[in-house]
N, C-alpha and C positions, 0 to 999 in steps of 0.2 A: 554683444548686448543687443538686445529686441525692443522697439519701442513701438506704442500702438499708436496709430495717427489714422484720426480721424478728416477722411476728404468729403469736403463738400461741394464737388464736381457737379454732383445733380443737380443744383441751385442754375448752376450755369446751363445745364440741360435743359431743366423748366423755364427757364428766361426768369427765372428770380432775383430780386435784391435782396441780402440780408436782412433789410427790413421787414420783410414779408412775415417769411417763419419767425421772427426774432418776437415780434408781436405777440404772435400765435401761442411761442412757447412758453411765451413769458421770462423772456432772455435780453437781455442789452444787447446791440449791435456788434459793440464792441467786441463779446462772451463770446459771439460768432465768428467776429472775424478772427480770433484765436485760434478757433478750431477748423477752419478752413486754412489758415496759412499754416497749419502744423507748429504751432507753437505753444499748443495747449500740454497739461502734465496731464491733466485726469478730463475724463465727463461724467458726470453724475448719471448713474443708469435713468434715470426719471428724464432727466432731457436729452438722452441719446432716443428713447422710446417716443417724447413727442416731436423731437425733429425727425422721427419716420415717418409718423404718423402725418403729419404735412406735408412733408415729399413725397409719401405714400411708396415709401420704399420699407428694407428690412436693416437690421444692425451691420446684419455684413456685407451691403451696399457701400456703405461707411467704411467700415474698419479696413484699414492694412494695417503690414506688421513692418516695419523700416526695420532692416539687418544693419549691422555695422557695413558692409558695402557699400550701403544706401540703395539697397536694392530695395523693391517694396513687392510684398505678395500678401493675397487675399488670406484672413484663416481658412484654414480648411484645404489649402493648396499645396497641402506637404511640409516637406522640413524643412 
């Protein structure tokens, strides 16, 4: 089984609090903190696209794919 998880490493790159973008995106802190500790099921493509656009990154900055291993790899990095 493949699960997508969305890491919000770059927050910590930019010297960001959740609060920042969460504002921005028009998101609850909370919504955020979900998707930075991988415990989110889904994102809405609409706030995967404004949480780039404020980190000023791209979708697949974000996304890995977590394998039943628990291995994690970028898309686009193979099988």
């Amino acid at each position: 089984m493949r699960q997508l998880a969305v890491g919000m490493s770059l927050l910590d790159e930019r010297g960001m609090t959740l609060a920042q973008p969460a504002e921005r995106v028009g998101v609850t802190v909370a919504d955020l903190s979900v998707q930075k500790n991988d415990r989110a099921r889904a994102i809405r493509y609409h706030t995967l696209s404004a949480i780039c656009r404020e980190l000023g990154c791209r979708p697949g900055d974000l996304l890995t794919f977590a394998t039943e291993g628990g291995g994690r790899r970028r898309p686009g990095d193979g099988r």
